[in-house]
MOPAC internal coordinates of N, CA, C and O (Angstrom, degrees):
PM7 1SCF
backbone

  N    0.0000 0     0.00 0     0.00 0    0    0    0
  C    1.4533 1     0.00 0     0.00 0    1    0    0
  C    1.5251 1   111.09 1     0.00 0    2    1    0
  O    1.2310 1   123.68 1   130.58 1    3    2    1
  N    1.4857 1   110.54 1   -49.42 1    3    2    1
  C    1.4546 1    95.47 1   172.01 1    5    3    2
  C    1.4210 1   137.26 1   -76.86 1    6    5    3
  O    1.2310 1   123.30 1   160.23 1    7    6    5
  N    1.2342 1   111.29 1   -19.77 1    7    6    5
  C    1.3877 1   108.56 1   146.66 1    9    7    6
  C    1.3299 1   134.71 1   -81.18 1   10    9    7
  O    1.2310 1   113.77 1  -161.66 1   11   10    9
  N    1.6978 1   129.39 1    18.34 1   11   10    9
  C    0.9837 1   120.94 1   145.80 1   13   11   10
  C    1.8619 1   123.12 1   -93.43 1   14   13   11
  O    1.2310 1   128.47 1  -179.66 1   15   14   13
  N    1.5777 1   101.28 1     0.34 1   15   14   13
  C    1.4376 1   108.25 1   178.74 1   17   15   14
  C    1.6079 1   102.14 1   -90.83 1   18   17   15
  O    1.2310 1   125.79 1   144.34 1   19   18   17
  N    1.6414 1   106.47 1   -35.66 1   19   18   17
  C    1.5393 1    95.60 1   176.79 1   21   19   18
  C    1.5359 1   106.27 1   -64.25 1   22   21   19
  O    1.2310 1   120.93 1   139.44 1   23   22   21
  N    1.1605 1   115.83 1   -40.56 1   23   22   21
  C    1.7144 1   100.67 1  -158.49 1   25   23   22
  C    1.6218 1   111.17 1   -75.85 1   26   25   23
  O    1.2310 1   124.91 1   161.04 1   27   26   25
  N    1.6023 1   108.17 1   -18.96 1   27   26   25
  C    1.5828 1   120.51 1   159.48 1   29   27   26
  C    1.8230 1   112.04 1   -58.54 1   30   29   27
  O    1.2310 1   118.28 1   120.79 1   31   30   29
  N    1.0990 1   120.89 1   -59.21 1   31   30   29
  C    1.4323 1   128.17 1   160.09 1   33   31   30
  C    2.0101 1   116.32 1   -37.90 1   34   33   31
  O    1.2310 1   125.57 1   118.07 1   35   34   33
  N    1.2818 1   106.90 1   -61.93 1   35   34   33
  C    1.4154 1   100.64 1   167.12 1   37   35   34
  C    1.4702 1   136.30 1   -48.29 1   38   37   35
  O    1.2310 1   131.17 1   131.01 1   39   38   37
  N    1.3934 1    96.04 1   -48.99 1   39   38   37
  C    1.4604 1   108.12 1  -173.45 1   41   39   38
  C    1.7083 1   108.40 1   -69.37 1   42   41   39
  O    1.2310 1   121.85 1   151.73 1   43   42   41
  N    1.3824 1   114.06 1   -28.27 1   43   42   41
  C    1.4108 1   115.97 1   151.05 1   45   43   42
  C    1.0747 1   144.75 1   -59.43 1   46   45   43
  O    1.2310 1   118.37 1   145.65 1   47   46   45
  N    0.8153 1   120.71 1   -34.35 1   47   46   45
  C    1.8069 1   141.76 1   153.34 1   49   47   46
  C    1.4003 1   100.98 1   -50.02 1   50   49   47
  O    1.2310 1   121.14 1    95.42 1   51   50   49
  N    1.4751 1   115.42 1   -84.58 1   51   50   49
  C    1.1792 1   121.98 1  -170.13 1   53   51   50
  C    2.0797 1   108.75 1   -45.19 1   54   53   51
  O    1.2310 1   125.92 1   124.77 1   55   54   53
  N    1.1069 1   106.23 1   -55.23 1   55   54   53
  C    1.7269 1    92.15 1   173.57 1   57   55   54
  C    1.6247 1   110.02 1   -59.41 1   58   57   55
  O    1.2310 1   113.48 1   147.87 1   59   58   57
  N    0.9289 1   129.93 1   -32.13 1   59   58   57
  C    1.1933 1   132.01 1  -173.35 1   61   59   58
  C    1.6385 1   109.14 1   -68.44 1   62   61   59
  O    1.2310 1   118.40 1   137.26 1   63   62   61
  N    1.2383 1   120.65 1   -42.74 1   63   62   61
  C    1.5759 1   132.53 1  -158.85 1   65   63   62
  C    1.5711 1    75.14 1   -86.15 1   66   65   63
  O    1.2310 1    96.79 1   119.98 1   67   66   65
  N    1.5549 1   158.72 1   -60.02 1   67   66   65
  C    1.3612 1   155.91 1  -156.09 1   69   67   66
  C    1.5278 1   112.30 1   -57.39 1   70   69   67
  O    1.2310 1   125.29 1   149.17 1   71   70   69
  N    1.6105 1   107.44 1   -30.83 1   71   70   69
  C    1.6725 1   117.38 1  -171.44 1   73   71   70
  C    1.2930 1    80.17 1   -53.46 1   74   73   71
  O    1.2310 1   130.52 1   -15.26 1   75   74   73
  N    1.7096 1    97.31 1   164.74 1   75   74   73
  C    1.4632 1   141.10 1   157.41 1   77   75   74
  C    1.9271 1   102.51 1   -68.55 1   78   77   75
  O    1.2310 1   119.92 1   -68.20 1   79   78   77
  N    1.3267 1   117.76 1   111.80 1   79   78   77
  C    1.8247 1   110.15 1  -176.99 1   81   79   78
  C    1.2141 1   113.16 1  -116.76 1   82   81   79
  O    1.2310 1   111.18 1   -54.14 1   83   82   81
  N    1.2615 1   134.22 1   125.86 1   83   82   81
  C    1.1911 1   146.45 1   113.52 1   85   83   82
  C    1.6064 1   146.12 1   -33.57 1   86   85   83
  O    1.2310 1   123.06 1   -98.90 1   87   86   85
  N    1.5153 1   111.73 1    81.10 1   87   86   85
  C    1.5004 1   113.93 1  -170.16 1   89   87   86
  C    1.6465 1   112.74 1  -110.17 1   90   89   87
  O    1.2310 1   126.94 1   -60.32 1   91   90   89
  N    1.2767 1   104.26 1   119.68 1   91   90   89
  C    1.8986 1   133.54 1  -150.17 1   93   91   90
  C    1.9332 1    74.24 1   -77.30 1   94   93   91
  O    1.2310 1   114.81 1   -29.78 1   95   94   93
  N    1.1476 1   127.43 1   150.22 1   95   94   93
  C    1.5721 1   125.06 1   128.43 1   97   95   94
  C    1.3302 1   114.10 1  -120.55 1   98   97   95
  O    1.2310 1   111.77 1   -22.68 1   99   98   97
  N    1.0945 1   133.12 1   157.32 1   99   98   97
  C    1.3876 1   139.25 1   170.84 1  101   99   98
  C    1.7707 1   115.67 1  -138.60 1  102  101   99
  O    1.2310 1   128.82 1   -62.23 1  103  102  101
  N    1.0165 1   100.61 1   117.77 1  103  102  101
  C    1.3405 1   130.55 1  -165.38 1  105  103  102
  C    1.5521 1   119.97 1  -124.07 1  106  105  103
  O    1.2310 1   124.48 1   -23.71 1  107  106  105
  N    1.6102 1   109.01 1   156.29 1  107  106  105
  C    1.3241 1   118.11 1  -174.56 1  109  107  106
  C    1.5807 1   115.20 1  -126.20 1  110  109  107
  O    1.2310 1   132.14 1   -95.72 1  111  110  109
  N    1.3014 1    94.16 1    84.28 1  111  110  109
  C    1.3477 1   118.84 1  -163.56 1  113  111  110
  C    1.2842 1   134.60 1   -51.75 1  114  113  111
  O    1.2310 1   115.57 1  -147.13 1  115  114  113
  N    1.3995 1   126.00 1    32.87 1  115  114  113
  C    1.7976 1   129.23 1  -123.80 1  117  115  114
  C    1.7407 1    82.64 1  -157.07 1  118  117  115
  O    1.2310 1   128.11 1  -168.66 1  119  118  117
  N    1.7362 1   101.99 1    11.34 1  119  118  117
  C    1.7579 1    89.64 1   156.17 1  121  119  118
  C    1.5368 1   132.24 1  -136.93 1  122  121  119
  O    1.2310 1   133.21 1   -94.05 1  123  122  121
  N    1.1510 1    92.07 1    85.95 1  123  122  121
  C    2.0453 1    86.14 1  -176.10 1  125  123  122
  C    1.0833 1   107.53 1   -50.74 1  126  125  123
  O    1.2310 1   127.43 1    -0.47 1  127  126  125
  N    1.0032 1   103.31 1   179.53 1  127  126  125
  C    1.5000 1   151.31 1   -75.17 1  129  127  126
  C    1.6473 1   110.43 1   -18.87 1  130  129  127
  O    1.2310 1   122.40 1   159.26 1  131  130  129
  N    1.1142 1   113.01 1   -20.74 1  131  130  129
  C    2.0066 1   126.42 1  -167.56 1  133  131  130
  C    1.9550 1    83.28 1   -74.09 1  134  133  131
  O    1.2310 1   124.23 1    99.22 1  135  134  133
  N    1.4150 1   109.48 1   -80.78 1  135  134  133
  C    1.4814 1   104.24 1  -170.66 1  137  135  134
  C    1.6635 1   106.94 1  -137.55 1  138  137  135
  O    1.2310 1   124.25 1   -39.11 1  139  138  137
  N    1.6443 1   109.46 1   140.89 1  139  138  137
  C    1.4003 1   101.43 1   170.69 1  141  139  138
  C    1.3264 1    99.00 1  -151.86 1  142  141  139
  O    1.2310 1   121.19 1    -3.29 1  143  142  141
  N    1.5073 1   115.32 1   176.71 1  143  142  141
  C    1.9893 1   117.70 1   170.99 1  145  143  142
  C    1.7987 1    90.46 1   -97.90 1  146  145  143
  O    1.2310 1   142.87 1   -43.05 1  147  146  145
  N    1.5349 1    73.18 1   136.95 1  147  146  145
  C    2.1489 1    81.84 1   174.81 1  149  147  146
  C    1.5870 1   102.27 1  -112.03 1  150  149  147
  O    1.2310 1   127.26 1     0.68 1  151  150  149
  N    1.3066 1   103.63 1  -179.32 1  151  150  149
  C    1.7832 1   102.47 1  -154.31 1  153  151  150
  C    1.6297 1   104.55 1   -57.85 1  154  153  151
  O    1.2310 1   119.50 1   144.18 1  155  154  153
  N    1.4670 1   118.56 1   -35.82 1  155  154  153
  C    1.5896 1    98.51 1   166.45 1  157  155  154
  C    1.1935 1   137.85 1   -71.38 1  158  157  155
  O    1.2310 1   125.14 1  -171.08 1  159  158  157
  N    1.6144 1   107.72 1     8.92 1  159  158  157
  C    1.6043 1   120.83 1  -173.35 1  161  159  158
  C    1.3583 1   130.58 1    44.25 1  162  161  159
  O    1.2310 1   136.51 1  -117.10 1  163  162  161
  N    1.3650 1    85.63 1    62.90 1  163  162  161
  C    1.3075 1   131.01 1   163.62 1  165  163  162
  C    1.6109 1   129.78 1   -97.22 1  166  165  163
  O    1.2310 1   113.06 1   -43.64 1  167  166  165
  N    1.0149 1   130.72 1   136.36 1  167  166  165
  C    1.3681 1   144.21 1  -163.87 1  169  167  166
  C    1.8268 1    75.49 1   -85.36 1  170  169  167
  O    1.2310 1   124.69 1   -46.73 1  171  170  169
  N    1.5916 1   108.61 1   133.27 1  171  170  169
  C    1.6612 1   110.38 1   168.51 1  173  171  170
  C    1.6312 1    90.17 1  -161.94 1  174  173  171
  O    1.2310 1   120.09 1   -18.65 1  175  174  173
  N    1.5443 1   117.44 1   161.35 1  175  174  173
  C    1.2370 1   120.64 1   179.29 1  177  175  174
  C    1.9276 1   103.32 1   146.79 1  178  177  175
  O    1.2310 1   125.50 1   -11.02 1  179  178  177
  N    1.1020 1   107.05 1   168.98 1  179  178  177
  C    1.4204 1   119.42 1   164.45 1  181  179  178
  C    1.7010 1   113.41 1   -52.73 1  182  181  179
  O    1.2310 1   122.64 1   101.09 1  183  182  181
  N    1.2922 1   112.54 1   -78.91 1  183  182  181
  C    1.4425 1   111.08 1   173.34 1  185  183  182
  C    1.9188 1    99.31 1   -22.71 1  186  185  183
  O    1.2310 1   114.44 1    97.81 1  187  186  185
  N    1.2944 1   128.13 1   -82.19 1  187  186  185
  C    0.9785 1   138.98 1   171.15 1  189  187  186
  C    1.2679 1   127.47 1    19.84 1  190  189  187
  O    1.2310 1   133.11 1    96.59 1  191  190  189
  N    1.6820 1    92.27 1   -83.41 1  191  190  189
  C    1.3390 1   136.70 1  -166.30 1  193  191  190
  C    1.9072 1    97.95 1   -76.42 1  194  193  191
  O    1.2310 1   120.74 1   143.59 1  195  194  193
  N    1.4911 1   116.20 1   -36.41 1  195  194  193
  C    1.0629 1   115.07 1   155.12 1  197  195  194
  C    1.3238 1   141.61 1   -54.84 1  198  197  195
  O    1.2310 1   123.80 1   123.35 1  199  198  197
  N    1.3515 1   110.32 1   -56.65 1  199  198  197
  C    1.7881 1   116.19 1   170.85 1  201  199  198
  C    1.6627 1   107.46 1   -58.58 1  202  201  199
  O    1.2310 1   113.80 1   150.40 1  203  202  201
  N    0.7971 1   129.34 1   -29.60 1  203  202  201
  C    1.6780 1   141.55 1  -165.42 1  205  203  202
  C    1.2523 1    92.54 1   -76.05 1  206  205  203
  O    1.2310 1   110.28 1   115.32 1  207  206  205
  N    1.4253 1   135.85 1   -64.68 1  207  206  205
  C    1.3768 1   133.13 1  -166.40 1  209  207  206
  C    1.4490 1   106.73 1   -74.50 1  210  209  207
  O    1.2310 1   115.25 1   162.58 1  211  210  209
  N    1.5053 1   126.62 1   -17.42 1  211  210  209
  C    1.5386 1   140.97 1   153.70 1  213  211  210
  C    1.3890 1    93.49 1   -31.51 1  214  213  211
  O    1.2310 1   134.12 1   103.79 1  215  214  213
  N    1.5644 1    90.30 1   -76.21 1  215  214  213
  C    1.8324 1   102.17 1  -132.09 1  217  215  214
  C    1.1288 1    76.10 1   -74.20 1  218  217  215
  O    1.2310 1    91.34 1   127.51 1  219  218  217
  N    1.5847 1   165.75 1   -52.49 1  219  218  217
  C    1.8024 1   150.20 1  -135.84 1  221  219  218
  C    1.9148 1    93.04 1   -84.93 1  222  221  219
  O    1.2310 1   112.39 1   168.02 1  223  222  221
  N    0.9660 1   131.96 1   -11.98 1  223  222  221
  C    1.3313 1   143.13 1   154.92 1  225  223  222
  C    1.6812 1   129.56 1   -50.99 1  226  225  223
  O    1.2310 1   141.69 1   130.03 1  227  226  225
  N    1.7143 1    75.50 1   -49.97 1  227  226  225
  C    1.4238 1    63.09 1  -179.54 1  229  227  226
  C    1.8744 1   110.11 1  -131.84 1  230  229  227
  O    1.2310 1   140.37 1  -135.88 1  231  230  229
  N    1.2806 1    78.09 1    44.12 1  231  230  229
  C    1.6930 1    94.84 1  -168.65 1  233  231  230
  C    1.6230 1   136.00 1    36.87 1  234  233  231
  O    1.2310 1   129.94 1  -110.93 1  235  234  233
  N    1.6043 1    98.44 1    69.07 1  235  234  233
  C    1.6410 1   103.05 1  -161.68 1  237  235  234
  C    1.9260 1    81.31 1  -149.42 1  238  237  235
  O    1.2310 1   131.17 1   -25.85 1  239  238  237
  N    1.2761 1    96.04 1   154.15 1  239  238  237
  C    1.4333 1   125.02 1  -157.28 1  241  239  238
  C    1.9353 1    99.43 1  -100.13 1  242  241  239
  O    1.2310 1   120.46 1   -53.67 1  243  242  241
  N    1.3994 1   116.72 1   126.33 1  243  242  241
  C    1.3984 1   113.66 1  -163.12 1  245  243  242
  C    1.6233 1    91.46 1  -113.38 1  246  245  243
  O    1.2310 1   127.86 1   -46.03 1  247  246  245
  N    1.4076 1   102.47 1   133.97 1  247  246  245
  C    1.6757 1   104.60 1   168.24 1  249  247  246
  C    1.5292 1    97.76 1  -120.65 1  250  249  247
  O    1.2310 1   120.11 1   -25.36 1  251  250  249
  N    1.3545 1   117.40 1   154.64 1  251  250  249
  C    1.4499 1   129.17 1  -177.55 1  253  251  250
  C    1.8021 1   111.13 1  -125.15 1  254  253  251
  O    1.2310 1   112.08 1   -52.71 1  255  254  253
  N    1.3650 1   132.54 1   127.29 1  255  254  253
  C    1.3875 1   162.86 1  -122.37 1  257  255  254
  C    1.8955 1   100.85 1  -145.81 1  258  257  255
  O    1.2310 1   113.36 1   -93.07 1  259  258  257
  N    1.0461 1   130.16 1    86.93 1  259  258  257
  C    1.5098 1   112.06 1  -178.05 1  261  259  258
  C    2.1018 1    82.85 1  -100.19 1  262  261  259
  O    1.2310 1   132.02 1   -61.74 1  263  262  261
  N    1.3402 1    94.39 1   118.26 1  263  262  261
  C    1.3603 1   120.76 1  -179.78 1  265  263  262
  C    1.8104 1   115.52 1  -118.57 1  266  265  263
  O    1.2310 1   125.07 1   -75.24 1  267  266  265
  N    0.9715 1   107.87 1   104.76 1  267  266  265
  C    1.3383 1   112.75 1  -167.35 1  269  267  266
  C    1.4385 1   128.35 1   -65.58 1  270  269  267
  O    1.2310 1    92.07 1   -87.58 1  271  270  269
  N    1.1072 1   164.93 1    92.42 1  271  270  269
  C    1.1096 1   158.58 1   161.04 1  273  271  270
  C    1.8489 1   128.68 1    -3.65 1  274  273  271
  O    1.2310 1   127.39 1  -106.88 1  275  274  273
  N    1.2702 1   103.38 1    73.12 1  275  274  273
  C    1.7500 1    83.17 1   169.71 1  277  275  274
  C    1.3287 1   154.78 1   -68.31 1  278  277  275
  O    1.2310 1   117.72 1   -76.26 1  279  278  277
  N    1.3816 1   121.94 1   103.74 1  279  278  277
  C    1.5304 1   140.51 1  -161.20 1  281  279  278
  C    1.6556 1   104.12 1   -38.82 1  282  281  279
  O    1.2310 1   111.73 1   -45.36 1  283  282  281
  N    0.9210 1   133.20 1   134.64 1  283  282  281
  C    1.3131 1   128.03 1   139.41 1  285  283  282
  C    0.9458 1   111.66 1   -58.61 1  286  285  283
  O    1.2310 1   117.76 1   -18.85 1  287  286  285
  N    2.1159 1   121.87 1   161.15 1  287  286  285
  C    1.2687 1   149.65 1  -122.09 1  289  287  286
  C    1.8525 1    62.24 1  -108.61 1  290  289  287
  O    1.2310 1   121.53 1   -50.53 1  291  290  289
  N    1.4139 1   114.68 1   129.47 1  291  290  289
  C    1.6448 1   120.26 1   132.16 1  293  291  290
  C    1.5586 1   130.15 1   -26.35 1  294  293  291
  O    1.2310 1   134.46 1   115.04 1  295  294  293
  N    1.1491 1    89.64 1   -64.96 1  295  294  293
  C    1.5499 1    90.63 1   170.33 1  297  295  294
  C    1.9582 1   123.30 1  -149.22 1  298  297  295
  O    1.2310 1   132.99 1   -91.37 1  299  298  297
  N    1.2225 1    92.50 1    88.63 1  299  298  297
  C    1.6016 1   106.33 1   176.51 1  301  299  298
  C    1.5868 1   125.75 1   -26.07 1  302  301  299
  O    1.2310 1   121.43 1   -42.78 1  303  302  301
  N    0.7205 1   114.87 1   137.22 1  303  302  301
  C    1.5834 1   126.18 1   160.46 1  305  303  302
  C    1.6246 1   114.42 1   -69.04 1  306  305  303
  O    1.2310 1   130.65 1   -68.07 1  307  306  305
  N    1.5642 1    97.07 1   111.93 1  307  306  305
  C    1.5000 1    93.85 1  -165.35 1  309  307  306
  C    1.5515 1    97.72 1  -118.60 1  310  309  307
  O    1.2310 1   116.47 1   -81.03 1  311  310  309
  N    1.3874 1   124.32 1    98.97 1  311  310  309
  C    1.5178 1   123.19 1   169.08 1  313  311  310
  C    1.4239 1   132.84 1   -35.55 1  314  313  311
  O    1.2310 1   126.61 1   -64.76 1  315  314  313
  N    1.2989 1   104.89 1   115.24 1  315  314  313
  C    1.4561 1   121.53 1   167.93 1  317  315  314
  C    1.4185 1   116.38 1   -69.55 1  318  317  315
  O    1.2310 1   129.39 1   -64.27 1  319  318  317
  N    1.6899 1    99.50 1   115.73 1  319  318  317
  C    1.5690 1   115.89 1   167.35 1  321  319  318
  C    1.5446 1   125.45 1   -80.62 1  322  321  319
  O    1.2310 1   120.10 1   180.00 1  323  322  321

């Protein structure tokens, strides 16, 4: 039995790893040299240049997301008891 669940488990993987892939990143682009937007506003940087040579590896298609980080309030509103 358990080796008919492993070889059910493999054979899934393996069709799965064959698809055509699409891998989203989303990033906060506000750090050179790692990641920044360049004058055509473009996602460029190390990170970048990294996932790209990932995904051409293992033959899957890289899209890039510059997603901003939201700051917390400086200084909160703290209720008076």
């Amino acid at each position: 039995m358990k080796k008919m669940v492993l070889a059910a488990l493999l054979a899934g993987f393996s069709l799965s790893a064959t698809a055509a892939q699409t891998i989203r990143f989303a990033t906060e682009a506000s750090y050179p040299p790692f990641e920044f937007v360049d004058a055509d506003n473009k996602i460029q940087g190390f990170d970048v240049d990294l996932a790209n040579a990932l995904c051409k590896e293992i033959d899957a298609t890289c899209t890039f997301t510059n997603q901003g980080v939201r700051q917390p309030d400086p200084k909160p509103e703290i209720p008076s008891f």
